[in-house]
N, C-alpha and C positions, 0 to 999 in steps of 0.2 A: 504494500500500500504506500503511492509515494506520497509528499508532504500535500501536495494539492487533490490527493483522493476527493471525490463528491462533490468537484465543481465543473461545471456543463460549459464549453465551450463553442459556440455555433461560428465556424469558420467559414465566411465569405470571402476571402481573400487564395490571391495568387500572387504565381512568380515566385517573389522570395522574401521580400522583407516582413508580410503580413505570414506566412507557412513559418517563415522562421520563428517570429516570435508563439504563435500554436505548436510548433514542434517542444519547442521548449516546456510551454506548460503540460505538452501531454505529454512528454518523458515525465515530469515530476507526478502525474498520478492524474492529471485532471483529463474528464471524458472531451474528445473533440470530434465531430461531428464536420468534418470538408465537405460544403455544397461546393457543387461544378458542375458545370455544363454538359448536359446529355451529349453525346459524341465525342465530342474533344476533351473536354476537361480542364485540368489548367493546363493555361500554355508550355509549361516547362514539361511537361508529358513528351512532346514531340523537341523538346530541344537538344538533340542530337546529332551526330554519335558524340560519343558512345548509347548503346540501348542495351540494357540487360535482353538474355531470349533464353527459354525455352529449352530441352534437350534435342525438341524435333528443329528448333532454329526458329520458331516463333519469336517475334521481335516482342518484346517488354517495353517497357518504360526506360525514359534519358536517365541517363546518372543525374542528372540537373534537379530532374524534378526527386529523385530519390533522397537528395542531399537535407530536403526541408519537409518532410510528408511523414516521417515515421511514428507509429502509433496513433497514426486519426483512422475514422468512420468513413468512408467514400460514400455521398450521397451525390446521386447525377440528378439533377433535377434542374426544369427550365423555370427560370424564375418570373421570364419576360411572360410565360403566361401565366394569368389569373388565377389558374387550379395551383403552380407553382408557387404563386407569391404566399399565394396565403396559408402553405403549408410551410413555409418558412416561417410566420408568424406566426403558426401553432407551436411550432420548434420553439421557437425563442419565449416561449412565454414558459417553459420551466428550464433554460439558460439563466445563468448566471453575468455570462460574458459573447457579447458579438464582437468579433473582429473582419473589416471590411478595407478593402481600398480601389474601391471603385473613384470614380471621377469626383469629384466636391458637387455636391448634388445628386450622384449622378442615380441614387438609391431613391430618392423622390417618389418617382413617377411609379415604383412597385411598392409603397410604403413600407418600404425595409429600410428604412431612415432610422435617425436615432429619435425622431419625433414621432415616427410612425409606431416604432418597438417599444415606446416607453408609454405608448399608449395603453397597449397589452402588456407588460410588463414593466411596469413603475422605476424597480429597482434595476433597473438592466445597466451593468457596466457597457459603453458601447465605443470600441478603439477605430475610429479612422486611420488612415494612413496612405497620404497621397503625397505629390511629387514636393509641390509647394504649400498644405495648409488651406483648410476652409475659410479663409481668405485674403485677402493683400489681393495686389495687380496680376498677380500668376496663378492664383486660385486656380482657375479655369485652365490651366495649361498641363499637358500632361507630363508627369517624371519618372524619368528613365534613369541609371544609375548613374552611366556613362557623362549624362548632362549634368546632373547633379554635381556629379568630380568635379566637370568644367567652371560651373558655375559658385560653386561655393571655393574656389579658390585652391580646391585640395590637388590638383591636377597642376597649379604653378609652384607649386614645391616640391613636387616630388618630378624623378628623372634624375641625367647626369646635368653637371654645372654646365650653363651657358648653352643647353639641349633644350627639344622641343618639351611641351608640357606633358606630362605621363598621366595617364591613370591607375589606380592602383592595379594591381593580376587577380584580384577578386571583386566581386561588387560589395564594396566595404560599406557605400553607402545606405544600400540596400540591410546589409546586414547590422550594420550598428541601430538604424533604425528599429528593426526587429527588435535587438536588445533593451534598447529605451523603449519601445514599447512592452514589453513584457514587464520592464518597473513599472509605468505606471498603471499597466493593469492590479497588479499587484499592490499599487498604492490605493487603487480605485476601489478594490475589494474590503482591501481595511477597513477604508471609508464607510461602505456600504455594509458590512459585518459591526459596524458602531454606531451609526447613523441609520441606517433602514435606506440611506438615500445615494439612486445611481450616478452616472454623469458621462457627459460625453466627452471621450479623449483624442484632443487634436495632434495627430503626428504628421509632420511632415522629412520627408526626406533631407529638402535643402537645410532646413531647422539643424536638423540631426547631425549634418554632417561639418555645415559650420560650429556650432557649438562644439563639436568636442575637436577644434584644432588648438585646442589646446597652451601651450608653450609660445607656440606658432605664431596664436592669432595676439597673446600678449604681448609678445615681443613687437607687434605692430601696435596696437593701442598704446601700449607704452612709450615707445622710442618715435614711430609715425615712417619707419620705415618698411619697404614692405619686402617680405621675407623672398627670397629667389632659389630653385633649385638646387640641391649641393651633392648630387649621387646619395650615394650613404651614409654621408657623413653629417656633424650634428652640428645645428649653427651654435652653440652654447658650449659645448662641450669637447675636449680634442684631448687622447686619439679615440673614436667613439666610429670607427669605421671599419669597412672590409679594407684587408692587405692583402696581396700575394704573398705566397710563397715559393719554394723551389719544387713544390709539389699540385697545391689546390688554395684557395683563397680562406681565409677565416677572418673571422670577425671578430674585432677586440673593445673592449667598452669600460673603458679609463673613467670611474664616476666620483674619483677624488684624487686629492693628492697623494696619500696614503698609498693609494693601488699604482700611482705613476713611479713614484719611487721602484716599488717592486717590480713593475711592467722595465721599466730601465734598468734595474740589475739582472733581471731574464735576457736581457737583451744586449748585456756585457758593456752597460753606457750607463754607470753609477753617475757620473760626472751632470745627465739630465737632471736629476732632482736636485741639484742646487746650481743647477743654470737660469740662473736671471730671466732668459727668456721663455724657462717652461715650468718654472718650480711651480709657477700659479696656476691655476685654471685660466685666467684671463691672460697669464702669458701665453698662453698656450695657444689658447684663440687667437689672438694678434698675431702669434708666430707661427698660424695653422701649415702655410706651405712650408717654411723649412722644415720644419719638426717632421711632418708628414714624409719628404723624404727622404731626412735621416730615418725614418723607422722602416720602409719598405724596402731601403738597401739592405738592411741587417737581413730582415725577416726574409730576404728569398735568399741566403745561405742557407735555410736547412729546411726542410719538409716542414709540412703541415703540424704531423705527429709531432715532432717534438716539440713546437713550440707550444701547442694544445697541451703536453703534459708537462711542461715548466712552467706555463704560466698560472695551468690550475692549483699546483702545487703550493702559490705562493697567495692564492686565491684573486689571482686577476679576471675578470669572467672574461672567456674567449668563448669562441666555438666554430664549428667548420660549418660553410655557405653550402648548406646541403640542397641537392633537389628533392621531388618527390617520393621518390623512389630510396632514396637517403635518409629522410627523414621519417619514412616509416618502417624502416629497417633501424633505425633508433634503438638502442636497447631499453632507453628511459620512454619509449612510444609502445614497448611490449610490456614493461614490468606496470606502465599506469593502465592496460586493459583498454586504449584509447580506440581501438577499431574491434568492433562490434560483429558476431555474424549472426542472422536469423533466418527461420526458414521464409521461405515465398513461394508463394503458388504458383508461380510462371517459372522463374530459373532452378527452385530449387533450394537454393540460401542466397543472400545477399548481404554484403560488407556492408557498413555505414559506422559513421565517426559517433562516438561516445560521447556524451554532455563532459565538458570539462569541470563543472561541479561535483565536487565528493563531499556527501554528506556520514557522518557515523551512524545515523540513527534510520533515514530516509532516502535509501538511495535512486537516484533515475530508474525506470522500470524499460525495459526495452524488449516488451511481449510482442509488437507486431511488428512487422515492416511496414511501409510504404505503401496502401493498399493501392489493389487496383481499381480503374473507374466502376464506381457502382456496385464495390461489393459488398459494401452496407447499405445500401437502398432499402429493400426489404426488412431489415432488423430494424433501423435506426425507425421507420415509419412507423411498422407495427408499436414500439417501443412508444410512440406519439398517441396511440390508439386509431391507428389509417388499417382498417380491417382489409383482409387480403383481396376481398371483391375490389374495391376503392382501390389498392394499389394495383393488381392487372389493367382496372382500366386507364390509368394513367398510364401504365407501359404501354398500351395498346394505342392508346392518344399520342404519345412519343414527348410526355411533362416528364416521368421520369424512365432515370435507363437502370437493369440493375446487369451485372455481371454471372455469368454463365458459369467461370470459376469459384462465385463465392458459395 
């Protein structure tokens, strides 16, 4: 039973920043209920390759979408018609929590709003989550992750110095949102476990992504200059970047004076910690390119390994620029249990990443995979009191779809 056992989830939302933060609360115990679209479903279904398949070679589901869907209810059901909407508002009326991110308004017109839901149910927690925020000048506009990088500025500090603007290699956007939204469902619930009283929580992407720049965005508000790409390296902090070696590159991250001392006798140059120009942090800053490569001349004399096991020894944090395939081959990625296997009706078993929350008392519960479209149809309706007559004929209508495997 995890910590959120006995709380109802009515998931409208797709893609990834509204799954992600439902995935989350249905690892910790709470019921989630995925509507989607008879046929298609959510768009990350088909966003492939990769697609998991089958032993006869039946194509499955994209990795994409398997990455945010684990332990929900698949319900297909068309919302655009009439018999749909309103079986969604039977649903939510013993929900505790809707999560949506349709367009700013754009649930209106099927009274699946948070005006329409709170009509039928009073206390209903209800989480928006759209590009830019139900409203300002870009209300109406839609958000995609890639724009969001652009726009909130996170794509002009990252990359190499004096290169084009980078985006991150995940949709970070996308997914931090999901994270804040998941606190403040979580705050919203409080609320309403004290109060008897629901609310509607405005998430927006570009919000999310500006706010947590962090260091970044201070360092502009404060000074008024505006931050510029630097590769890996840290505009505050020096040596706080990837080096080469005479072998593979690693990453070293200098977070005081204390650890440069040591980082410079690992590296046969005692002489740096009482060098005027690096004893300090802020000398070090000022003096980022020499410094920088006196340390990359030293560090490609000798492989990776050993400077990874002299410098840990002296507790300087290093570590080697892994790829994927590296980094789950990690022996600290086996011994935390971080990838997951369960079975699946279509492949058989399927891997998926572990909550990196460890609780002692309550831990993540990881009973289903990723269902397929529509194989909670049937169950989750019945569960509604929609008698099996009433639900053939919606199959039959084409308002809901149920799945053949479940």
């Amino acid at each position: 039973m995890g910590p959120l056992s006995g709380l109802k989830i009515l998931d409208l939302s797709r893609v990834l920043a509204g799954p992600w933060a439902t995935q989350i609360l249905a690892d910790l115990g709470a019921e989630v209920v995925k509507v989607e679209r008879p046929g298609a479903g959510d768009d990350t279904r088909s966003w492939g390759p990769p697609f998991i398949k089958g032993a006869d070679g039946t194509q499955g589901d994209a990795a994409y979408y398997l990455a945010a869907n684990r332990n929900k209810k698949s319900l297909a059901i068309d919302i655009a018609d009439p018999r749909g909407a309103a079986l969604v508002r039977r649903l939510a009326e013993s929900a505790d929590v809707v999560v949506e991110n349709f367009k700013a308004g754009g649930l209106a017109r099927y009274g699946l709003d948070y005006t329409g839901l709170a009509a039928v149910k009073p206390d209903i927690v209800y989480c928006s989550i759209t590009g830019f925020g139900q409203d300002g000048p870009n209300a109406e506009r839609p958000g995609y992750d890639f724009v969001i990088q652009a726009m909130s500025g996170l794509m002009s500090i990252t990359g190499a110095a004096g290169g084009q603007p980078t985006k991150a290699g995940v949709a970070i956007a996308d997914i931090t949102t999901g994270l804040y939204a998941t606190i403040a469902i979580l705050a919203a619930i409080r609320h309403r476990d004290a109060t008897g009283e629901g609310q509607h929580i405005d998430m927006a992407l570009f919000d999310t992504t500006l706010g947590w720049m962090a260091n970044q965005a201070m360092n502009y508000l404060v000074s008024g200059k505006v931050p510029r790409p630097m590769g890996n390296a840290h505009p505050n902090i020096v040596p706080y970047q990837d080096f080469p070696t005479a072998t593979r590159r690693i990453a070293v991250a200098v977070g005081n004076n204390g650890q440069f001392r040591a980082f410079a006798k690992v590296l046969g140059r005692p002489e740096w910690g009482t060098d005027e120009r690096y004893a300090s942090s802020p000398a070090r800053v000022a003096n980022r390119e020499a410094l920088v490569g006196e340390i990359e001349a030293v560090l490609l004399q000798e492989p990776a390994a050993h400077w990874l096991a002299a410098l840990d020894a002296v507790g300087v944090p290093a570590g080697p620029v892994n790829d994927l395939a590296q980094a789950f081959a990690e022996e600290q990625t086996k011994a935390r249990g971080l990838v997951i296997e369960q079975p699946h009706p279509l492949a058989g078993t399927v891997r998926t990443m572990a909550q990196p929350m460890r609780f002692s008392k309550t831990p993540p519960d990881y009973a289903n995979a990723p269902p397929e479209l529509g194989a909670d149809s049937t169950d989750v309706l019945r569960a509604a009191g929609v008698s099996d007559a009433e639900i053939e004929a919606l199959v039959a209508a084409g308002v809901v779809e149920t799945n053949a495997r479940a």
